[in-house]
C-alpha positions as CSV (number, residue, x, y, z in Angstrom):
1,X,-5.1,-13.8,13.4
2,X,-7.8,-12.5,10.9
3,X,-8.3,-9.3,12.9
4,X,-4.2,-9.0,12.4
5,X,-4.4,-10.2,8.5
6,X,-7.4,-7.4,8.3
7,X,-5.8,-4.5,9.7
8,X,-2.4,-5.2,7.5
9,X,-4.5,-4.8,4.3
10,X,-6.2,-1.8,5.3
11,X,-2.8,-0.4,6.3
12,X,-2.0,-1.5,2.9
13,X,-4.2,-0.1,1.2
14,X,-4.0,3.5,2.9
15,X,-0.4,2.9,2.1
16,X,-0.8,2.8,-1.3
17,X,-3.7,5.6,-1.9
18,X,-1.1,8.0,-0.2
19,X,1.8,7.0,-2.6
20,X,-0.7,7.2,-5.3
21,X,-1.8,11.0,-4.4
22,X,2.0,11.5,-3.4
23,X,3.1,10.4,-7.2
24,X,0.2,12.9,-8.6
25,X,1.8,15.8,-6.7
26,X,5.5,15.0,-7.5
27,X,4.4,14.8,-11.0
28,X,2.1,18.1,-11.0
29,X,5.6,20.0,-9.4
30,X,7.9,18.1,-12.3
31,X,5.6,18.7,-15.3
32,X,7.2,22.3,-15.8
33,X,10.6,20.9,-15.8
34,X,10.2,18.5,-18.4
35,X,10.8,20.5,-21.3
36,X,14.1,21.9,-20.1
37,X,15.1,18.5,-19.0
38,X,14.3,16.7,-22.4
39,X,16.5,19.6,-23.9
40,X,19.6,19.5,-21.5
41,X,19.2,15.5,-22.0
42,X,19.7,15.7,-25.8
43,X,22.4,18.1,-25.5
44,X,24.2,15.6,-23.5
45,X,23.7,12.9,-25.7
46,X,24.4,15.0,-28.6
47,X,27.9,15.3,-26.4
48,X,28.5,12.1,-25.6
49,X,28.0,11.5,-29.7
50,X,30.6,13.9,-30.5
51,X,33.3,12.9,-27.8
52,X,32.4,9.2,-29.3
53,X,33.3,10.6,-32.8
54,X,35.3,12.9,-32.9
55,X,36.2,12.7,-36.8
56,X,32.7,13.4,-37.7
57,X,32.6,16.8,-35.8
58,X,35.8,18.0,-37.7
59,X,34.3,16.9,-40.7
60,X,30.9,18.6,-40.0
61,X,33.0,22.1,-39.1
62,X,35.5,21.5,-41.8
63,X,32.0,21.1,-44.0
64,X,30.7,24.4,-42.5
65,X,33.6,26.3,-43.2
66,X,33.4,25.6,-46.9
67,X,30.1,26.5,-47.2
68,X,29.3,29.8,-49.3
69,X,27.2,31.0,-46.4
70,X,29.0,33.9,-44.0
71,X,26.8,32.8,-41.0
72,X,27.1,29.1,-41.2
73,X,30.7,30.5,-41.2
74,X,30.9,32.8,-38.3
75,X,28.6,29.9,-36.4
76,X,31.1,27.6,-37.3
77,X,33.9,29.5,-36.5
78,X,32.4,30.4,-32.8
79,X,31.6,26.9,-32.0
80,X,35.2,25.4,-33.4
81,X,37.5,28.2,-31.0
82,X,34.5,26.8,-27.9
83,X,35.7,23.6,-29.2
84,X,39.5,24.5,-28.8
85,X,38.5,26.0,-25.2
86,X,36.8,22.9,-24.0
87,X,39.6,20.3,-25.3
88,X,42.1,23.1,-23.2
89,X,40.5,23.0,-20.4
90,X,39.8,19.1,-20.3
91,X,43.4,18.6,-20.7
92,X,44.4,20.9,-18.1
93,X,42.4,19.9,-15.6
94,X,42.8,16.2,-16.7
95,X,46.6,16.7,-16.0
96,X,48.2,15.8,-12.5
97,X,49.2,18.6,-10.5
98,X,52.9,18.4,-9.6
């Protein structure tokens, strides 16, 4: 029985150094995707925000637009008619086909 008890521990412990090494590689091959990750991850909580509150974005564009500055503008401008194209397509697609 102490032999068995034995050999499960070593087989244990192998188990876990190879996990261990296996964890160090994963991370070595997902260290150059964290960056673009992290950003794609804010952009979709930076959505999720937005779809929450919808109010605050027309205010925040409605802001924009008043602004003196032609670029905030024109930025402003592009991002409300993406906007318009987005809610379009949602509700199309959102729709039941007849």
């Amino acid at each position: 029985m102490k032999a068995q008890l034995t050999a499960i521990a070593r087989r244990r412990a192998a188990l876990v150094a190879q996990s261990a090494a296996q964890r160090a590689e994963l991370r070595q091959c997902v260290q150059p995707w964290q960056t673009p990750i992290a950003f794609v991850d804010i952009g979709l909580s930076l959505a999720r925000r937005v779809r929450a509150h919808p109010l605050a974005l027309v205010i925040g564009v409605l802001l924009l637009f008043r602004s003196g500055s032609s670029r905030w503008g024109v930025l402003a401008g592009r991002f409300w008619t993406g906007w318009q194209i987005f809610q379009s397509l949602h509700d199309r697609r959102s729709q039941p086909r007849d």
